[in-house]
C-alpha positions as CSV (number, residue, x, y, z in Angstrom):
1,X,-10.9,-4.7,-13.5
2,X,-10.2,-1.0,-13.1
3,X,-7.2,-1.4,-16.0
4,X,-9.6,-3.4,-18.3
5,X,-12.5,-0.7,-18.3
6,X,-10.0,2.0,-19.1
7,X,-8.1,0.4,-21.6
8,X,-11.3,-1.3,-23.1
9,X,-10.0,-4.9,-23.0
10,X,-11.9,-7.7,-24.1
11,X,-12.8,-10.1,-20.9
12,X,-15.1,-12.8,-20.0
13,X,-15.4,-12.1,-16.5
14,X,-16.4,-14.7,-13.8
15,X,-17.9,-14.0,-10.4
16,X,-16.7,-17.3,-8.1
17,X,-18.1,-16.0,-4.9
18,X,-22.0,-17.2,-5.5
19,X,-20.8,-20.3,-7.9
20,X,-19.7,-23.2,-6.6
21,X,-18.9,-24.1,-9.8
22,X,-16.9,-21.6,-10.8
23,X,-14.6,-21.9,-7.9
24,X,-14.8,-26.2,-8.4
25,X,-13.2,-24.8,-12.0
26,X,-10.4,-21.9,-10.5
27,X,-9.3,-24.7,-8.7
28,X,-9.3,-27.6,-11.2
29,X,-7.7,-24.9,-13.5
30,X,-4.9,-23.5,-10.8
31,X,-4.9,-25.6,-8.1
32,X,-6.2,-23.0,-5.5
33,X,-8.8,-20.9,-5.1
34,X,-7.1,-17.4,-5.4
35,X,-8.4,-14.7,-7.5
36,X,-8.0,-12.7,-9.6
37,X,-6.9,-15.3,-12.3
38,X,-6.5,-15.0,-15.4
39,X,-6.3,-17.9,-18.7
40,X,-5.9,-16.6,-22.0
41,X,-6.4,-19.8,-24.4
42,X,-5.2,-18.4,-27.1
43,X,-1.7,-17.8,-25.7
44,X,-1.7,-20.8,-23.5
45,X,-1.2,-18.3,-20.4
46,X,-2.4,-18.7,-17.3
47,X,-1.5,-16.1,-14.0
48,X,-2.8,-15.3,-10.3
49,X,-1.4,-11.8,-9.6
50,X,-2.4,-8.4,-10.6
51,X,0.3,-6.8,-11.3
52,X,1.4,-9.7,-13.6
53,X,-2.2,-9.6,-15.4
54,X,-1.9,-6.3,-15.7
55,X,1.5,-6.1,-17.2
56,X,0.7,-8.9,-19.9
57,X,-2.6,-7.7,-21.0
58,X,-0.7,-4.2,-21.4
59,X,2.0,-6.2,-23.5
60,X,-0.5,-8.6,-25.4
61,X,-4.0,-6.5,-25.9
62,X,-3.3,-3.0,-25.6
63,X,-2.5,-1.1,-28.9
């Protein structure tokens, strides 16, 4: 989250930990309930780690 304030990325952020929901979807969506997570349906991306999140929103969304 720290890399997305700074570098003023777009995001639509979801809390799972007081949404059942929420975590019902991280899990229909990536078959665990592991955060963070990230789906960008424009790309047709999806990714659990950091440092992978990280490195594509640097290599997609950052100009």
């Amino acid at each position: 989250m720290r890399f997305v304030s700074e570098h003023k990325v777009s995001i639509n952020a979801k809390d799972i930990s007081n949404d059942p929901s929420l975590a019902a979807e991280l899990i229909r969506l990536g078959g665990k309930r592991q955060v963070p997570y990230l789906v960008d349906e424009a790309q047709g991306t999806a990714m659990y780690e950091s440092a992978d999140i990280i490195e594509y929103l640097r290599s997609n969304y950052v100009h």
